[in-house]
N, C-alpha and C positions, 0 to 999 in steps of 0.2 A: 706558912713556910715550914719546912721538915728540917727538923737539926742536919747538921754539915754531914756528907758521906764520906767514905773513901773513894777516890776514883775506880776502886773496883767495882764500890755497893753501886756506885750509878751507873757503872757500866750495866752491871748484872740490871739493873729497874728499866734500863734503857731494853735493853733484848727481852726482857719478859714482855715491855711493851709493846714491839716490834712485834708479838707473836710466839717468839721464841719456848718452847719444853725448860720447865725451871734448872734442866741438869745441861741443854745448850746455851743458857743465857749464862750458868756458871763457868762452864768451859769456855764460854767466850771474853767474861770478865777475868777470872781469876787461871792461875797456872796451875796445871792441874796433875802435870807430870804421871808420873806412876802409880796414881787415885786408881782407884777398880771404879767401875761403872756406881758401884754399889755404896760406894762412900762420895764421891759427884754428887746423886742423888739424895743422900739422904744430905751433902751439906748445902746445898741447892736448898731443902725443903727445910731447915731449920732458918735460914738465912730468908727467908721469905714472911716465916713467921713475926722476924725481929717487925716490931711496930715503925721503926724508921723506914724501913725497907717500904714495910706496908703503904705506908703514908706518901713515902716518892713513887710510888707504882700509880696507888691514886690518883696524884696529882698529876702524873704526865700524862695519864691514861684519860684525863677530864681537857685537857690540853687538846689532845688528838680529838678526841670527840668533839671538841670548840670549832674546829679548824676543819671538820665533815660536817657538811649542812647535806641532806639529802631533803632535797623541795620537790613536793607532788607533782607540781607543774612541769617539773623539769622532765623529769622520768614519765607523765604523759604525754609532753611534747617529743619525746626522743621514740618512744611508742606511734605515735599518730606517724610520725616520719618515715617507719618501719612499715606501718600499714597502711600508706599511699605508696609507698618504691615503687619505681617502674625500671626493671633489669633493662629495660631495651635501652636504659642511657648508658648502658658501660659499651654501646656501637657510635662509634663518630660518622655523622651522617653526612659528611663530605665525605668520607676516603674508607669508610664502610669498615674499618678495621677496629679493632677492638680498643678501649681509652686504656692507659698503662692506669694503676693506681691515684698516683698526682695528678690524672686528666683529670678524674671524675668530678662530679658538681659535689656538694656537701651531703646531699640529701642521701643521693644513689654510695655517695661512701659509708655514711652510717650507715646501709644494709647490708656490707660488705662485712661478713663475718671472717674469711682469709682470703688469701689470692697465695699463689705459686706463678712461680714464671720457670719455664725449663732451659734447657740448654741452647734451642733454637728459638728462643724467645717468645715463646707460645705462653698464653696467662691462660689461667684457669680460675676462677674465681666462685667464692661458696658462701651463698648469702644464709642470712639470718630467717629463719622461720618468722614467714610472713604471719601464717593463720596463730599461730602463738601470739603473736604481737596484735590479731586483729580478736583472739577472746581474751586477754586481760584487756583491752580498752572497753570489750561489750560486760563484762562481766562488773569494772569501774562503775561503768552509765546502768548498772541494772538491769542490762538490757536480756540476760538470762531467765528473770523474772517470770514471764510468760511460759517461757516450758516448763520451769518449774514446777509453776502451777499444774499445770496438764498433767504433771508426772508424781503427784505427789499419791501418798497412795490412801485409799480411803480412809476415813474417820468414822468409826461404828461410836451413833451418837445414842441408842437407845435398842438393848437387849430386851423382846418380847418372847417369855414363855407360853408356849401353847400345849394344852393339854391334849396329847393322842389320844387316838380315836382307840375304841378297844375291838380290836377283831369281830366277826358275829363267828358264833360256831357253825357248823353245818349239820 
């Protein structure tokens, strides 16, 4: 645990960990009134150094990392999903019209990169790069391998000297 802050210093560790440029996390914690750009920043950058500061940056910063699990699986199955789509489900095949967003099934929504709807309620919709999605899952399985191989370029395993021939005169 990090000695006690002031509710500014945690403000300020709070926005650095958010992302925040160390001279908008101080403008954000502390009041900064009539500060030049140039004194922000440099007290931003001393105020960073203090080892408390330090130590609660860390610790929220291993907090947030606790609390992002990014699983292989996960991110291949949301891939494989991408690279099966079939656009023809955003048509309702009773009434041949097009599915609003909320219609679509799960699958065909995750390939749905945006949609617009206009003024006469016409949707437009803009999927996600299929062939993207379908070479990182070949690329995952290895399956690049093979051309690879075809493409690599040769390997000179043994440089043989010969001695030329010498002209004959005439």
């Amino acid at each position: 645990m990090t000695e006690k802050l002031t509710p500014q210093q945690e403000k300020f560790c709070q926005e650095v960990v958010k992302g925040k440029s160390l001279s908008d996390a101080y403008r954000a914690a502390y009041k900064v009134g009539k500060m030049t750009p140039k004194s922000i920043n440099e007290c931003a950058s001393q105020l960073r150094k203090d080892l408390k500061i330090t130590s609660r940056i860390n610790e929220l910063a291993q907090k947030v990392e606790g609390e992002v699990v990014v699983e292989t699986s996960k991110i291949l199955r949301e891939a494989l999903r991408l690279a099966q789509s079939n656009i023809a489900n955003i048509i309702d095949p009773l009434t041949g019209r097009v599915k609003l967003p909320h219609e679509l099934d799960a699958d065909t929504a995750a390939a749905v990169a945006s949609f617009k709807i206009d003024e006469f309620g016409r949707i437009e919709y803009k999927f996600w790069d299929k062939n993207s999605a379908i070479e990182r899952l070949f690329k995952h399985k290895g399956l690049f391998k093979e051309d690879n191989e075809q493409q690599k370029a040769p390997v000179i395993r043994n440089i043989r000297l010969v001695p030329l021939k010498a002209k004959k005169d005439k």
